[in-house]
C-alpha positions as CSV (number, residue, x, y, z in Angstrom):
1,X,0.0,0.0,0.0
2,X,1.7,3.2,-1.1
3,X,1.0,6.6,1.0
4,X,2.6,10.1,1.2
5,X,4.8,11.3,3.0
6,X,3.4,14.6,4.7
7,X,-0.2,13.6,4.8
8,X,-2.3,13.1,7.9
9,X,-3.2,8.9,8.0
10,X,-5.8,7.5,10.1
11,X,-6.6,3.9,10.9
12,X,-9.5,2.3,12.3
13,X,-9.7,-0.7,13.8
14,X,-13.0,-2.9,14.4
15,X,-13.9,-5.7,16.8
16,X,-16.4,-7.9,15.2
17,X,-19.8,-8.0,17.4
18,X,-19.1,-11.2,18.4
19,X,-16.6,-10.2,21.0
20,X,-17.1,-9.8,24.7
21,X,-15.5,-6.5,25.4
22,X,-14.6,-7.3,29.5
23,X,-11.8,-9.4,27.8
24,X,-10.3,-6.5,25.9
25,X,-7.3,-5.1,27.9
26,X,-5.5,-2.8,25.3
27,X,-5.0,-2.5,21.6
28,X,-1.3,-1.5,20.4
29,X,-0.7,-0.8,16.5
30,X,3.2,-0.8,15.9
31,X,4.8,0.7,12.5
32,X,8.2,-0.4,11.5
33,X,10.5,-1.9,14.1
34,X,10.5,1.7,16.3
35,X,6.8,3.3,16.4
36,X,4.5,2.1,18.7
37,X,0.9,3.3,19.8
38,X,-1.3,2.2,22.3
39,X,-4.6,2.6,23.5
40,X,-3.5,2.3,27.0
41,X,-1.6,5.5,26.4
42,X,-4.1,7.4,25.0
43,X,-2.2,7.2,21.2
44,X,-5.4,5.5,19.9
45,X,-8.9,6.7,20.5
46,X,-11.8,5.0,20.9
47,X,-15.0,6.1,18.6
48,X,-17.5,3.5,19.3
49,X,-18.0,0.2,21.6
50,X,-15.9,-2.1,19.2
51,X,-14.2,1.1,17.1
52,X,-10.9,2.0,17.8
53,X,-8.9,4.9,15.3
54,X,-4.8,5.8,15.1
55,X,-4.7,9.2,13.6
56,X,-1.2,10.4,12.4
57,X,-0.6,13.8,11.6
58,X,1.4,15.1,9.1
59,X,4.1,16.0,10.9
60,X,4.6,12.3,11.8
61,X,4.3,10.7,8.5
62,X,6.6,13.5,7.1
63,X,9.5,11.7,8.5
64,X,8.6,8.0,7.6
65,X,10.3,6.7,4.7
66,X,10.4,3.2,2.3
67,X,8.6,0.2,3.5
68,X,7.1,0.1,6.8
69,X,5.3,-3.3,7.8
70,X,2.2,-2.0,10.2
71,X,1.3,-4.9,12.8
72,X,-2.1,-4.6,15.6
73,X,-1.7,-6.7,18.5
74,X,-4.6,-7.5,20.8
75,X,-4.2,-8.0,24.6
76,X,-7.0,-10.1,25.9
77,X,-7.7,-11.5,29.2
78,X,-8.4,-14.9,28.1
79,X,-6.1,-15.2,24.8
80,X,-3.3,-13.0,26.2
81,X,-1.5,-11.3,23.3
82,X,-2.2,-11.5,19.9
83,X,0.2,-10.0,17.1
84,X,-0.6,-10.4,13.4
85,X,1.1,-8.4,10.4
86,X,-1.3,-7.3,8.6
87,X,0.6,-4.9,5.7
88,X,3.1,-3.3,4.1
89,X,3.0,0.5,3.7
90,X,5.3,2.3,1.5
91,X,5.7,5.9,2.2
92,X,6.8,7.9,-0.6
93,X,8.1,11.7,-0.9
94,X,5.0,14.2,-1.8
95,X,5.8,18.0,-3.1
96,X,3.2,18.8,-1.1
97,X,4.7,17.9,1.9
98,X,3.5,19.4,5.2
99,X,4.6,19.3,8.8
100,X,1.7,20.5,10.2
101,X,-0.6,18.7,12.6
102,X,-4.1,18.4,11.5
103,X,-5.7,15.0,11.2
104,X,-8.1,13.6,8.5
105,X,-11.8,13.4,10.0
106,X,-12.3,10.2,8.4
107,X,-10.5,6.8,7.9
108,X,-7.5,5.8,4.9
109,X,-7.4,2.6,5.7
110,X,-9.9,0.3,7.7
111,X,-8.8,-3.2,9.0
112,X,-11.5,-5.5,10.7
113,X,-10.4,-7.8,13.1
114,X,-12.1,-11.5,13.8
115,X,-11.5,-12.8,17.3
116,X,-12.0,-16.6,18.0
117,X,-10.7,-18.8,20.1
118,X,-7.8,-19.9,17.8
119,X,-6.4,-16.0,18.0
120,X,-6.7,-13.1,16.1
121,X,-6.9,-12.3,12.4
122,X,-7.9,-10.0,9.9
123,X,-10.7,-10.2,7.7
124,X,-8.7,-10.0,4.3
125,X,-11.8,-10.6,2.0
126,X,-12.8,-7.1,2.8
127,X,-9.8,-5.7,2.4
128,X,-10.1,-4.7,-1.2
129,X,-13.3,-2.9,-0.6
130,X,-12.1,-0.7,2.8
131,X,-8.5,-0.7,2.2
132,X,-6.8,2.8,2.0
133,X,-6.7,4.3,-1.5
134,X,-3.0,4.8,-3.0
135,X,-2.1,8.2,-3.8
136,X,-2.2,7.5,-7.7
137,X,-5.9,6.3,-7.3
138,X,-7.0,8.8,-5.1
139,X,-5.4,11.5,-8.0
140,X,-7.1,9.4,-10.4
141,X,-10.7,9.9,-8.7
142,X,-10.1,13.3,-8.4
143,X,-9.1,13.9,-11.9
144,X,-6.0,15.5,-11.0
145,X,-3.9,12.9,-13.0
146,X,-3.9,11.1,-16.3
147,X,-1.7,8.5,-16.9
148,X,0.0,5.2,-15.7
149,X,1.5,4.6,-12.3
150,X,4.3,5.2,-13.4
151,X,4.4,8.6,-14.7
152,X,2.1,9.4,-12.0
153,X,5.6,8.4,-9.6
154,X,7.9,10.7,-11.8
155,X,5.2,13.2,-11.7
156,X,5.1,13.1,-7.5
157,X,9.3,12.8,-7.2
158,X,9.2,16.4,-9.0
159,X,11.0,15.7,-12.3
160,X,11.7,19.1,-13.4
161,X,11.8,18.4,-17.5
162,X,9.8,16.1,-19.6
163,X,10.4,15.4,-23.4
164,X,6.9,14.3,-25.5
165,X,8.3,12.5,-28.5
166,X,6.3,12.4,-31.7
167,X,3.3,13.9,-30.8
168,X,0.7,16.1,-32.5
169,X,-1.4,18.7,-31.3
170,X,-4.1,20.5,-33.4
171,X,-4.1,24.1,-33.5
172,X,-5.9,25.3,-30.3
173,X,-6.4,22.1,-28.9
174,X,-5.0,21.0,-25.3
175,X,-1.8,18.9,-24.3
176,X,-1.6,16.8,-21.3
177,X,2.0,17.2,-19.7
178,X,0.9,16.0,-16.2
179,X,4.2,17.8,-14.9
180,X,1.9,19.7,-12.1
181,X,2.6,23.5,-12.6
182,X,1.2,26.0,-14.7
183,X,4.9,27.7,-14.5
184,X,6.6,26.4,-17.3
185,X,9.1,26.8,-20.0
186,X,8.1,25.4,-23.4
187,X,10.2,24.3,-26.6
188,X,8.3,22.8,-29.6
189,X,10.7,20.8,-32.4
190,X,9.7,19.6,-35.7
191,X,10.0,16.1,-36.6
192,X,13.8,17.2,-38.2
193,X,14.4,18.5,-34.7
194,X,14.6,22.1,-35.3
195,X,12.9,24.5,-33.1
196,X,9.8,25.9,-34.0
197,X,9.4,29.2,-32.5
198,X,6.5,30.1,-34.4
199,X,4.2,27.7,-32.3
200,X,2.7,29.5,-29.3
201,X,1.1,28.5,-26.0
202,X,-1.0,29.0,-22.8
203,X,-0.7,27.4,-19.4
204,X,-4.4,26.0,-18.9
205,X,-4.1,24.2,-15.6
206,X,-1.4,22.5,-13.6
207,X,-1.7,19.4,-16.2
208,X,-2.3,20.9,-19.5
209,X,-1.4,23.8,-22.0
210,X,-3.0,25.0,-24.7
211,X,-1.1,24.9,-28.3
212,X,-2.0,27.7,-31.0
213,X,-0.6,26.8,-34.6
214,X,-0.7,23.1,-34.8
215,X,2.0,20.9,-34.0
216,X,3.6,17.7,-35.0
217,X,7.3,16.4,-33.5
218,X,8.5,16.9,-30.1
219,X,7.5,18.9,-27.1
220,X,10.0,20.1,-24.5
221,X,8.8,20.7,-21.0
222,X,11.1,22.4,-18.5
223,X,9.5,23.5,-14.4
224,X,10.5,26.8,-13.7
225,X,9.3,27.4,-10.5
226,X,13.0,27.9,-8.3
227,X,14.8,29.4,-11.1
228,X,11.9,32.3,-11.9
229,X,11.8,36.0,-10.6
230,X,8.6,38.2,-10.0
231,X,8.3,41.4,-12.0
232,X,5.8,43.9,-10.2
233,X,5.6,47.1,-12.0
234,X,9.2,47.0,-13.6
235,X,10.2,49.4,-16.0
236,X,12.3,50.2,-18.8
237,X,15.8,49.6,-18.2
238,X,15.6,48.4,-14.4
239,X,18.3,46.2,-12.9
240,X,16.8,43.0,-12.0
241,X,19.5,41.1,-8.9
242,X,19.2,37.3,-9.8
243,X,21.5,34.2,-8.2
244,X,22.5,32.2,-10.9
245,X,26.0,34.2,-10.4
246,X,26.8,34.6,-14.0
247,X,26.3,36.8,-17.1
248,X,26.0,33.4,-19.4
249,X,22.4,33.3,-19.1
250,X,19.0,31.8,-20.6
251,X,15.8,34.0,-19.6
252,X,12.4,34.0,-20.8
253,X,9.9,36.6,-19.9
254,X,6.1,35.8,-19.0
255,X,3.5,38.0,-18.6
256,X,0.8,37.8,-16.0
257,X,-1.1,35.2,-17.5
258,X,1.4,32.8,-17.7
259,X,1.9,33.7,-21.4
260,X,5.7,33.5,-22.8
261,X,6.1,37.3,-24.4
262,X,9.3,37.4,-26.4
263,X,8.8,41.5,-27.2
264,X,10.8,42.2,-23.8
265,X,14.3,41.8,-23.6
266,X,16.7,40.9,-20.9
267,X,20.2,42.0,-21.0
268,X,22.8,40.6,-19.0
269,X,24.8,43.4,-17.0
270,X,27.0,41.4,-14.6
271,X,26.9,38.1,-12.9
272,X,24.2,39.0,-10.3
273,X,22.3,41.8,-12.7
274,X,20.4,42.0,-15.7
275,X,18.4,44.8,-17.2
276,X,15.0,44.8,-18.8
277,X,14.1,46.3,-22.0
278,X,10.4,47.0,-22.7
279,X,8.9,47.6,-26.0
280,X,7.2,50.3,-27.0
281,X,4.9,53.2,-24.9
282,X,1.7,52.2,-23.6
283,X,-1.3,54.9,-23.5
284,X,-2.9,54.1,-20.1
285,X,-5.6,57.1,-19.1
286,X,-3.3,59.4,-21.4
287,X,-0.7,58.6,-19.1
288,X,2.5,57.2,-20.6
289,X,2.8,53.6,-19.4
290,X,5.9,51.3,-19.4
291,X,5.9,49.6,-16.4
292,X,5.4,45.5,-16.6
293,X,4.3,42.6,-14.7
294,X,4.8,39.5,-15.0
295,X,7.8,37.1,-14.0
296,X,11.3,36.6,-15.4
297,X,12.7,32.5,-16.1
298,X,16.5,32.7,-15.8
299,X,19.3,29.9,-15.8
300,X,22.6,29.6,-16.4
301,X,24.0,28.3,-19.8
């Protein structure tokens, strides 16, 4: 079972009705060879007669990591104690890790216990239908993905760049990149490989842009979410300070709706400085207007 790292987990537990509750004594869940919680101690709360519920907040599950095997172990006055593994969860890195504390209201992952005489098991036949979702499922339901597994993985481990191969796109139709940002650089190559800078785009959403002209070959898809720098209300030959601690640089310019504008220039000035050049004067209320907005993509070459 794969989960995030970051996000609040909760487990609940139920006794079937079958079970005399004056022989339960304490419930314990462990996690791993080191975590450990205990109804005894207050770690797991009790919701109902037979319902027990382990809520882990974010901040917890931020520092779990790989495969964790997750065991409940019954003490009962006539059986004594009763471990059984029950599953493996794997706990993968989320960009929208959190270390905060609050705690999902409901349950991800619901195990139901059968008590006899024999011991303690879990009812496995049920686990299919209340089983924690995976986060590639739960994406899927939400339609905040489209894809495989797989690319849903390099999509959550933050790749930064992405090359489509061999794809065509319709003038004005949408492209699925599923690389989770609406801050993006774009490159579009014909099928001889030569950059096409004639093609033009939109962000739509964090999992699509929109392609004007028509487009057959390869797409190039690069994040530029650390490497870009807010323009509010620049003008005409301002310094812009940057890090990338060189004057061998790539920029783009995008304006405030995300859109690549290629009329304003960026000219390096040192290795911490470059310098904007606006087109043109804007009329704005018969005021002459050459401010900009927008955001500035710049890395080193």
């Amino acid at each position: 079972m794969k989960l995030q790292q970051g996000k609040s987990l909760s487990i609940l537990i139920n006794l079937p009705e079958t079970y005399a509750l004056n022989r339960f004594v304490d419930l314990e869940v462990f996690l791993g060879n080191s975590l450990s919680y205990s109804y005894s101690y207050g770690d797991i709360s009790k919701i109902g007669d037979r319902n027990y519920k382990l809520a882990l907040p974010p901040k917890v599950t931020g520092k779990l990591q790989g495969d964790l095997s997750i065991q409940i172990k019954l003490k009962d006055s006539e059986l004594g104690e009763w471990p059984f593994p029950v599953e493996t969860l794997t706990f993968f890195r989320s960009l929208e890790r959190s270390n905060g504390s609050s705690l999902n209201t409901g349950a991800d992952i619901v195990f139901n216990l059968l008590v006899s005489d024999t011991g303690l098991e879990v009812d496995l036949t049920l686990s299919p239908i209340f089983r924690g979702y995976s986060a590639y499922e739960i994406a899927l339901q939400n339609n905040a993905f489209v894809g495989t597994e797989a690319e849903f993985a390099e999509y959550q481990t933050g790749k930064n760049t992405r090359n489509f191969t061999n794809v065509t796109v319709p003038d004005g139709e949408l492209f699925l990149h599923n690389m989770g940002s609406t801050r993006l650089s774009v490159a579009f190559y014909d099928l001889n490989g030569v950059e096409d800078e004639f093609i033009t785009w939109q962000p739509y959403d964090s999992q699509y842009i929109r392609v004007h002209g028509g487009h057959s070959g390869d797409i190039y898809i690069t994040k530029r979410n650390a490497s870009t720098i807010s323009l509010e209300g620049v003008e005409d030959g301002d310094l812009i300070e940057h890090t990338v601690a060189s004057t061998k640089v790539y920029t783009e310019v995008y304006d405030e709706n995300g859109i690549l504008d290629r009329a304003v220039k960026i000219i390096p000035v040192d290795a911490s400085h470059v310098r904007i050049n606006l087109p043109g004067i804007e009329l704005i209320n018969d005021v002459l207007n050459r401010s900009y907005t927008g955001e500035l993509y710049i890395v080193a070459r």
